[in-house]
SEVOLO-819951 format. One record per residue (C-alpha): x negated, y negated, z; residue in one letter. Coordinates in steps of 0.25 Angstrom, whole numbers, plus 2048, in hexadecimal, padded with zeros to 3 digits. Layout:
// residues N
XYZA/...
END
This chain:
// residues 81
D2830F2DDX/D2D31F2DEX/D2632A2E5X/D1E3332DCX/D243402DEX/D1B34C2DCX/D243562D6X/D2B34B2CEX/D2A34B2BEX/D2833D2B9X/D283392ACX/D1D32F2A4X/D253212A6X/D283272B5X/D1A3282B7X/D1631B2B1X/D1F3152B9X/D1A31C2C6X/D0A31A2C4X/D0D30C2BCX/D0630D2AFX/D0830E2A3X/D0D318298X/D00318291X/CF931B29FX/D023292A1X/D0032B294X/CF132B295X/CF13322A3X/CFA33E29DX/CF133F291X/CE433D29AX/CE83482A4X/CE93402ADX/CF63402B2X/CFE34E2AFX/D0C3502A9X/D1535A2A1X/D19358293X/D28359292X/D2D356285X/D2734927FX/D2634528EX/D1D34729AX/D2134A2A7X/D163482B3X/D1834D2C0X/D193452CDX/D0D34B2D2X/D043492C7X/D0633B2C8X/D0333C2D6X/CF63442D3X/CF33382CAX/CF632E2D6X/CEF3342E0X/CE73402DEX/CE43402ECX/CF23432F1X/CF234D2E5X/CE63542ECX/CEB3552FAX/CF735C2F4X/CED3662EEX/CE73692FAX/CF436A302X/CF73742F8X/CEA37B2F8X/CEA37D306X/CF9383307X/CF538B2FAX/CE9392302X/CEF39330FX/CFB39B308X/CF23A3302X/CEB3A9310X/CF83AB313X/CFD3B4308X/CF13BB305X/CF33C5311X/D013C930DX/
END
């Protein structure tokens, strides 16, 4: 089994493959919002970290507050300049 990269672009079979279901199941989570992807074309294209999010939304929230946190400090520090 491969690594799911987070700035990776995957395509539906790639994903299917990677979370082991089946077409119909990506197909019911793209049309149920459930999993996030860009039309390109006739095809999607779903980004590595939206089928991380979908995974595991607790790793997806520590990265949110990681970032929120850097966000805020840089914030205190530019707001003197």
């Amino acid at each position: 089994m491969s690594e799911i990269k987070e700035n990776e672009v995957y395509t539906t079979e790639e994903t299917q493959e990677l979370l082991k279901v089946s077409n119909s199941t990506i197909k019911r989570m793209l049309k149920s919002g459930l999993l996030r992807a860009n039309k390109v074309g006739k095809q999607y294209r779903i980004l590595g970290h939206e089928i991380l999010r979908l995974v595991s939304p607790v790793v997806e929230q520590k990265a949110v507050d990681a970032y929120q946190k850097i966000k805020t400090k840089t914030r205190e520090k530019v707001k003197d300049w």
